[in-house]
C-alpha positions as a printed Julia matrix, in Angstrom:
218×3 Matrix{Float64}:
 107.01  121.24  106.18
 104.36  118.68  106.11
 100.62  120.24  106.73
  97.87  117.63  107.47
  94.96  120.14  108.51
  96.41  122.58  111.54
  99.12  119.65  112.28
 102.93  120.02  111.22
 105.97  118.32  110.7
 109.29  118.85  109.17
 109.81  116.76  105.75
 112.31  116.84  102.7
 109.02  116.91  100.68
 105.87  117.99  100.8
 102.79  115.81  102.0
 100.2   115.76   98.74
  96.63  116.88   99.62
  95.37  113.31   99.38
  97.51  111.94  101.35
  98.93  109.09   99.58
 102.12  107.88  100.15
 103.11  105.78   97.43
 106.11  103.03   97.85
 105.96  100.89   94.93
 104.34  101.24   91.11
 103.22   98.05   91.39
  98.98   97.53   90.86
  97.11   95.47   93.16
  93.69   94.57   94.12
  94.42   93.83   97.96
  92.9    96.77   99.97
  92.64   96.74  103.78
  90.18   99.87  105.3
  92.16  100.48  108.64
  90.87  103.11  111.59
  93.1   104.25  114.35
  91.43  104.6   117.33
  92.06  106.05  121.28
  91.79  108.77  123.36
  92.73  112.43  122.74
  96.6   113.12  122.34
  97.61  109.15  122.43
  99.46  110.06  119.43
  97.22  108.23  116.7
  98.41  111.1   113.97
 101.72  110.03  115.07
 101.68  106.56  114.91
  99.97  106.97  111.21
 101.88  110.11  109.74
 105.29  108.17  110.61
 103.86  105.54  108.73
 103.0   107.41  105.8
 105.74  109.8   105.5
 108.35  108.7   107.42
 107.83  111.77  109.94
 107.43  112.88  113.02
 104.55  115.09  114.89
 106.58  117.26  117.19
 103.02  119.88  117.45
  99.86  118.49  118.91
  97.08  120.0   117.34
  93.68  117.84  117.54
  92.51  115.64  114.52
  88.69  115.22  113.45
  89.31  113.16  110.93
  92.25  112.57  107.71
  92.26  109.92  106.03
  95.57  108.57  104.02
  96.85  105.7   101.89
 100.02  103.86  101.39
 100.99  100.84   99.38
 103.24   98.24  101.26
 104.58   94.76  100.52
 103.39   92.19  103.53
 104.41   88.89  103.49
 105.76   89.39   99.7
 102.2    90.43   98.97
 101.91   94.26   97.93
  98.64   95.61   99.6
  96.93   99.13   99.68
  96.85  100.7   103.24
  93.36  103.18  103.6
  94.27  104.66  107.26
  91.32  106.22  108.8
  93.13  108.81  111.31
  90.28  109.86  113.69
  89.52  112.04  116.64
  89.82  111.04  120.04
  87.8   113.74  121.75
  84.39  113.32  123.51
  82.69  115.81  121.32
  82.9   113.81  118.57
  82.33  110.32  119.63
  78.8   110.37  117.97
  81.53  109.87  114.27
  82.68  106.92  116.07
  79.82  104.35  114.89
  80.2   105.46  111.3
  84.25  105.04  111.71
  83.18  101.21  113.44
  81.59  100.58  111.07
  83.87  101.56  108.05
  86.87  100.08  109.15
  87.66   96.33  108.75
  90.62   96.23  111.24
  91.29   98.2   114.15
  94.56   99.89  116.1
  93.19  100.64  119.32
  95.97  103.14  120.66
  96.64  104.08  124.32
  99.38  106.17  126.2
 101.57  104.54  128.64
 101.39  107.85  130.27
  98.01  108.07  130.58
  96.17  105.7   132.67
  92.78  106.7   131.81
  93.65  106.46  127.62
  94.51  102.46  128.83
  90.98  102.21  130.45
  89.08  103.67  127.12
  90.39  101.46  124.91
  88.22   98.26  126.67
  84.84  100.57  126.14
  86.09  101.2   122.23
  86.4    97.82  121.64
  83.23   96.93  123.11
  81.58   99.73  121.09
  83.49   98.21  117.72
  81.76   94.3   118.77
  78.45   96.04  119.28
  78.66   97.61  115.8
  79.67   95.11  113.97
  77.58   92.46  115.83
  80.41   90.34  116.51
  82.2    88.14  119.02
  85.94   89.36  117.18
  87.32   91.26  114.97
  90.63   92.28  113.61
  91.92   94.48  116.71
  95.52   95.18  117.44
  96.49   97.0   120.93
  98.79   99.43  121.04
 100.78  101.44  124.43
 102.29  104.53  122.03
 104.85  106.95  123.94
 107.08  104.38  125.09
 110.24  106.25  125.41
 108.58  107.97  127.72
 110.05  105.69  130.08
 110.16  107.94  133.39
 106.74  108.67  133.12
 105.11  105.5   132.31
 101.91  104.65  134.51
 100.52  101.38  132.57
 103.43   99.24  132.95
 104.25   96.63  129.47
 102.45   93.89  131.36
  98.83   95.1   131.95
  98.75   95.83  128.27
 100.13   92.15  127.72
  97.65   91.01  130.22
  94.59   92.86  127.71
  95.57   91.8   124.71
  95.49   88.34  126.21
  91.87   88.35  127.21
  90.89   89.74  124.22
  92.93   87.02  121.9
  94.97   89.8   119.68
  98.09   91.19  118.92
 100.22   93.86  121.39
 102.81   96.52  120.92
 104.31   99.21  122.73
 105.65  101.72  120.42
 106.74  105.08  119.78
 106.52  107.21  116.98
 109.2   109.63  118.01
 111.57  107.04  118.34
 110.31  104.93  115.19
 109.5   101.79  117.72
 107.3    98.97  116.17
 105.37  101.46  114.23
 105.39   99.46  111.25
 104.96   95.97  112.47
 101.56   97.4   114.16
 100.28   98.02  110.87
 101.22   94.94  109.07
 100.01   92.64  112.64
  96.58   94.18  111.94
  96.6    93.33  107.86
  97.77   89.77  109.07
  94.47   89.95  111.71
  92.17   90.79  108.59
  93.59   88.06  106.68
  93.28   85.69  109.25
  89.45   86.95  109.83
  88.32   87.12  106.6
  85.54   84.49  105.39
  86.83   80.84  104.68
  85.95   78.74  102.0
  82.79   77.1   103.26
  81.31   80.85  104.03
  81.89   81.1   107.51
  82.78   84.05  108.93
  85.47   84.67  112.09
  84.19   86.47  114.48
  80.44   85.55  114.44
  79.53   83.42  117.42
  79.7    79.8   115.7
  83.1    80.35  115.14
  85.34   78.8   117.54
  87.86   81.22  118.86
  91.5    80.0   118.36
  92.47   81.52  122.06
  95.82   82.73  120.23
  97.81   86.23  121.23
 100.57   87.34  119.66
 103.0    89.04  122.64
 105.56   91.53  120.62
């Protein structure tokens, strides 16, 4: 079984200690510092542990913080994942700022089955502009638990309808079921590459920059 603190899954193989999950031998210098963020039991070690390892989290147990890394190929470039898997409960929201502040892209994660998880992710991302004293940054929404389809209270459009205003990428997914839980991953490395600073020095994000108005609807 896999053991990530008090957390497990079944595997074939065990999960190393650091946490790295490695998928190609190739080097590279492209590194993208990701932190999953949402409420309690959204399924954020879900989401990132299928990413990793390729399993599932059938045990909730609650996560202060793990941090892993995986090497992927996005758009034929190979690219260093650092996944910042953090807590979602109140007690330790004072971590947050040092998390907002770490991470250069975002996965703000939500349960369709929980109304209130859909409502915290507009204060996180407020709190993530605050700390890093911008108008944007690299954000991708995320409604995790969609199989749950007889218990869904946040119906596909309101989460449409957010991503919208805020001018970023959406997904519905599902970690048991393996639903757009890598394409979440690699929209957010495509949001930091858009982001990052052009030629001239300036800086997406920052309020002379124009906002290009543009959402991605998956």
């Amino acid at each position: 079984s896999v053991t990530r603190g008090n957390i497990h899954a079944s595997s074939a193989a065990p999960l190393q200690k650091s946490h790295v999950a490695t998928m190609a031998e190739g080097k590279t210098n492209l590194e993208y510092k990701l932190a999953v963020l949402g409420s309690g039991a959204v399924g954020k070690s879900a989401l990132t542990i299928r990413l990793v390892t390729d399993n599932f989290l059938d045990e909730y147990d609650p996560t202060i913080e793990d941090s892993y890394r995986k090497q992927v190929t996005i758009n034929g470039e190979v690219a260093l994942l650092d996944i910042l898997d953090t807590a979602g409960q109140d007690e330790f929201s004072s971590m947050q700022d040092q998390w907002m502040r770490d991470g250069k892209g975002f996965l703000l994660v939500y349960n369709i089955t929980d109304k209130t998880s859909f409502d915290n992710v507009s204060a996180l991302r407020d709190k993530i502009l605050r700390t890093k004293d911008a108008q944007k940054v690299p954000i991708v929404l995320v409604g995790n638990k969609c199989d749950l389809v007889n218990e869904r209270v946040v119906d596909t459009e309101e989460g449409k309808n957010l991503a919208s205003q805020w001018g970023c990428p959406f997904f519905e997914t599902s970690a048991k079921e393996k639903i757009n839980n890598e394409v979440c991953f690699d929209a957010l490395v495509m949001e930091i590459q858009k982001m990052q600073p052009t030629e001239n020095g300036d800086k997406p994000g920052k309020p002379k920059k124009k906002k290009s108005g543009l959402c991605t609807i998956l």
